[in-house]
Each structure stands twice: as structure tokens, then as C-alpha cells.
C-alpha positions as CSV (number, residue, x, y, z in Angstrom):
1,X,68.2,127.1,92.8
2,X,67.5,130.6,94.2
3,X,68.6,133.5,92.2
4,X,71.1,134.0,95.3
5,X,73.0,131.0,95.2
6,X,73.2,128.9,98.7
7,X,75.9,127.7,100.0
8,X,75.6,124.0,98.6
9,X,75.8,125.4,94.9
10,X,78.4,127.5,95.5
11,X,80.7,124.7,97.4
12,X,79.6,122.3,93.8
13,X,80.6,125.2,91.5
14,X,84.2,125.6,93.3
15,X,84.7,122.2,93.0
16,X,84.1,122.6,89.5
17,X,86.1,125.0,88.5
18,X,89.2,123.8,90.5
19,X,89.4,120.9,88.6
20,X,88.8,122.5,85.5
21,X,92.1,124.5,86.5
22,X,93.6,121.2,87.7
23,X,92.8,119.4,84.2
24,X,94.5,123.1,82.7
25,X,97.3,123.2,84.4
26,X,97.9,119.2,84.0
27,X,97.7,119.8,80.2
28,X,100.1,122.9,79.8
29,X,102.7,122.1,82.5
30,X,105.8,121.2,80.3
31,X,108.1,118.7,81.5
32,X,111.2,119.1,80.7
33,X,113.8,117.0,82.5
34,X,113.1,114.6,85.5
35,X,113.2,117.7,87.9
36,X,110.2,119.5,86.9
37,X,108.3,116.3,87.4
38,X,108.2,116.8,90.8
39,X,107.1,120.4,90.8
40,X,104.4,118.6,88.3
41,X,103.4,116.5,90.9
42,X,103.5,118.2,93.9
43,X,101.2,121.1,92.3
44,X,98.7,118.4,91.2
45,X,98.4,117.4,95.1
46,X,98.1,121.1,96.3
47,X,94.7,121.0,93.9
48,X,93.8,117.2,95.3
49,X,94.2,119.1,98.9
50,X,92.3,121.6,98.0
51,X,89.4,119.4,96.6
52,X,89.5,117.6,99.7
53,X,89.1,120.8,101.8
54,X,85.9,121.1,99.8
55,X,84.9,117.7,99.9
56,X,85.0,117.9,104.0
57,X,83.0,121.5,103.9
58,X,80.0,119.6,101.7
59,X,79.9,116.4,104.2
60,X,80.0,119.0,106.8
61,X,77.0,121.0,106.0
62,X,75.2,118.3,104.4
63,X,75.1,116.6,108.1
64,X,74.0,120.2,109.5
65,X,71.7,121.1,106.7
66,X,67.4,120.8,107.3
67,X,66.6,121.7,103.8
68,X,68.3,121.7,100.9
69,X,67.2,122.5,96.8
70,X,68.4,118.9,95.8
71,X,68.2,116.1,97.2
72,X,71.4,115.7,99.6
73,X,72.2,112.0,98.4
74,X,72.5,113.9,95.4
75,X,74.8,116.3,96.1
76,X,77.2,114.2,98.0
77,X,77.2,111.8,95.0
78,X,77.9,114.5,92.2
79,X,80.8,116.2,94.8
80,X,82.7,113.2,95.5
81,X,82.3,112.2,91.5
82,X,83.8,115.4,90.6
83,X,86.3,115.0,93.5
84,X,87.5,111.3,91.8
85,X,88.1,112.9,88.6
86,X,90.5,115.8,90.7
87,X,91.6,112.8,92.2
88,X,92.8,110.5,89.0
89,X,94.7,113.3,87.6
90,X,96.8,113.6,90.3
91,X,97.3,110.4,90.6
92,X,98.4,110.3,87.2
93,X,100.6,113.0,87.5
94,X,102.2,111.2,91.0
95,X,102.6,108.0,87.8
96,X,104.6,110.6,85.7
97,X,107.2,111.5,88.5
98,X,107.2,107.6,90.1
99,X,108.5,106.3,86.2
100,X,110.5,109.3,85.1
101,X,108.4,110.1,82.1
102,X,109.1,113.3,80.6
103,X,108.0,112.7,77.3
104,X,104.2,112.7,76.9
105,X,103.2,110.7,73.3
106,X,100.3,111.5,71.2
107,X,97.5,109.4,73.0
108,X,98.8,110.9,76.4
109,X,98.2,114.4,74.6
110,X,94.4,113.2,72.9
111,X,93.4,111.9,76.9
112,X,94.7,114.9,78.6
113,X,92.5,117.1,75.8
114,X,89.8,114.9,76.2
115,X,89.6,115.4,79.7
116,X,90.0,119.2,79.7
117,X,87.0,119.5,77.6
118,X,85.2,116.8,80.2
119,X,85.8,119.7,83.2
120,X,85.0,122.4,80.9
121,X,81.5,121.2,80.1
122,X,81.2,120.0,84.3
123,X,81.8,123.8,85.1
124,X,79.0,124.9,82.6
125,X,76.9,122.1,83.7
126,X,77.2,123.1,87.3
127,X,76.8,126.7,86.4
128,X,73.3,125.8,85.2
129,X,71.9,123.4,88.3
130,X,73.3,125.9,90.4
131,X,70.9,128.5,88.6
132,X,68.0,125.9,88.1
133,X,68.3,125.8,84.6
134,X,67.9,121.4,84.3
135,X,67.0,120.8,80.8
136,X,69.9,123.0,79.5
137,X,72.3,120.7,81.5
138,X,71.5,117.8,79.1
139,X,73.5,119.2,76.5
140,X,76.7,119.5,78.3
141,X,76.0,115.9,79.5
142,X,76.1,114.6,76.2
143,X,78.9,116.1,75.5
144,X,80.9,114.7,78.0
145,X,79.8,111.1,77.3
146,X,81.0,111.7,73.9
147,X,84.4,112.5,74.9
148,X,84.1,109.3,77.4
149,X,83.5,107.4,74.2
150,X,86.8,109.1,72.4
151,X,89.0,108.2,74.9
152,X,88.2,104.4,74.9
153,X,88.6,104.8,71.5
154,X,92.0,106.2,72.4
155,X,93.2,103.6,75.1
156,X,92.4,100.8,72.3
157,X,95.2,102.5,69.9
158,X,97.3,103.4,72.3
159,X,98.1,99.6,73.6
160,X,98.0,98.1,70.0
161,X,100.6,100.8,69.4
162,X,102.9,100.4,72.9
163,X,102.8,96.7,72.1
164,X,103.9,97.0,68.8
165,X,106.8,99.5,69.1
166,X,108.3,99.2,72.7
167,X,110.2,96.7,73.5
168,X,111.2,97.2,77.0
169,X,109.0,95.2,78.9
170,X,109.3,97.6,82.0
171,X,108.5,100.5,80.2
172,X,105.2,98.8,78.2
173,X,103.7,98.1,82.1
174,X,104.4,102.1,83.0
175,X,102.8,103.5,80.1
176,X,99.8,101.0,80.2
177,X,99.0,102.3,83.1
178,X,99.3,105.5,82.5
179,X,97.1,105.1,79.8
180,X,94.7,102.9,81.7
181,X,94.3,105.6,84.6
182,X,93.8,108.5,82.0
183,X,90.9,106.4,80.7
184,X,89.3,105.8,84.2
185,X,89.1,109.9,84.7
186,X,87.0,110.1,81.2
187,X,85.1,107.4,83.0
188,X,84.8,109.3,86.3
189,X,83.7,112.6,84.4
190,X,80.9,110.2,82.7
191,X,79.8,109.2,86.0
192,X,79.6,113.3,86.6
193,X,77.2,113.7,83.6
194,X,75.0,110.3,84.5
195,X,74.6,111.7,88.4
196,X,74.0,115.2,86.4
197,X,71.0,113.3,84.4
198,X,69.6,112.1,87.2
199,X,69.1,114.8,89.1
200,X,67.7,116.5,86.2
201,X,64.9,113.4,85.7
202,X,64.0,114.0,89.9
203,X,63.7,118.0,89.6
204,X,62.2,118.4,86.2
């Protein structure tokens, strides 16, 4: 793009960077007791509002927009990828309050990393289509996929162990799908870095 960003990469790199403070502030909250889980959760909706607001201002410009540096298909695709990962977290964190879990385990800990480091390399991705630099978004790309690959790596272990230590039937459903849904948003931030790829093959 232009040395002067326009508007459509500056919507893309807000979107960007709030769910890379989303995926922060769903990895440092500390829950304590059952109380702060609803401050959790209702915080995690004020950033899904907030990505929706965004969301609406891309489809709304898109439809007014004659020209724009990518392809529009393009940059609706890539905004409401980004918008599913904002999405999955909170829905995740609206799991935590629903079951009364306070006490994150290790895999809960290894997704939530993974997927911090997925948004951090989305914002440097988006930093460089938005300055037209495609070839060095490759690299960030890659990255992401690799943390994809950890995290169904990490969903794997994570049932073996729930079905070999908890007992309570109840509790082994909630923390599946916990687990489950942590996995999808690694597999929404791959779908991030394969629509990033492919705009990079059409405006190379």
C-alpha cells in the first residue's frame, strides 16, 4: 500500500492489534474465585464488541469503496478471519464463567501462549501488507502455522491426560471443550496466515 496508509489498512491493523490485546489480557487476567470470572468474561465481550464495530466499518466501506490496493474479497476474508479468532476467545472465556473454572491447568496455559504468539505475529504480518512489504509476510505466516501445529499437539495430551485423571464425568465434558475451542482459535489464526499467503501469491 501507499506510504500513507488508507483507510482499509488501517481498519485491518486495528483489528489486529485489538485482538492481540484481547489474547493479552485473556492470558494475564487471574482468576481467583468464581467472581472475577465474570469480570473475565464480560471484558472479553467488550473486545468481541469492539471487533464487531470494526467488522461493520470494513463491510461498510468495502460496499462504498471504487478502488481498493487488494482485492476486496480479500479483505473481507482476512477481517472476519481475524474477527473469528477475537471471537473464540471470548467464547472461551463466556465457557470459563458458564462451568465455574477458576483453575486453569497446564495445557489451558500452553493454548492460551500459543495463541498469544499467533496475534503477535498477525499484527506484524498486518503491519507489513499494510506497508506493501508481501514477501516479508511469509515469515510470520509460517510462524503461526507452527504454533497451529503445537496446539494440536497440545489438545492430543490434554484429553489422554483429562481421561486418565478426572473422574467426574461432568467435569471431563467441560474441560474437553474448553480444550476443543482453544484449539479451533489456533485453527482460525492458521486460516489468518493461509488468506495472508494468498494474497501475497495475487500481489507479488
Amino acid at each position: 500500500m501507499a506510504k500513507k496508509k488508507d483507510k482499509f489498512a488501517n481498519f485491518l491493523s486495528d483489528i489486529s492489534l485489538n485482538i492481540k490485546e484481547s489474547a493479552y489480557f485473556f492470558a494475564d487476567y487471574k482468576l481467583k474465585n468464581v467472581s472475577d470470572l465474570k469480570i473475565f468474561a464480560e471484558k472479553m465481550k467488550e473486545y468481541e464488541s469492539k471487533g464487531d464495530t470494526y467488522v461493520h466499518d470494513v463491510i461498510q466501506e468495502l460496499n462504498n469503496a471504487f478502488i481498493t490496493q487488494i482485492e476486496r474479497e480479500d479483505i473481507l476474508e482476512l477481517t472476519m478471519s481475524m474477527d473469528d479468532v477475537l471471537d473464540g476467545l471470548e467464547h472461551t472465556a463466556s465457557l470459563f464463567e458458564m462451568y465455574s473454572i477458576t483453575n486453569e491447568d497446564e495445557y489451558m496455559v500452553k493454548f492460551v501462549e500459543a495463541i498469544r504468539n499467533c496475534t503477535d505475529e498477525i499484527v506484524k504480518a498486518i503491519e507489513l501488507l499494510s506497508s506493501k512489504k508481501l514477501r516479508s509476510i511469509r515469515e510470520h505466516s509460517i510462524k503461526i502455522k507452527d504454533f497451529e501445529s503445537k496446539c494440536d499437539g497440545i489438545l492430543r495430551e490434554s484429553i489422554k491426560h483429562l481421561f486418565q485423571v478426572e473422574k467426574d464425568p461432568v467435569r471431563i465434558i467441560q474441560y474437553k471443550e474448553i480444550y476443543e475451542e482453544l484449539e479451533e482459535i489456533a485453527d482460525h489464526c492458521q486460516t489468518v496466515a493461509n488468506i495472508l499467503e494468498t494474497i501475497i501469491m495475487k500481489n507479488s
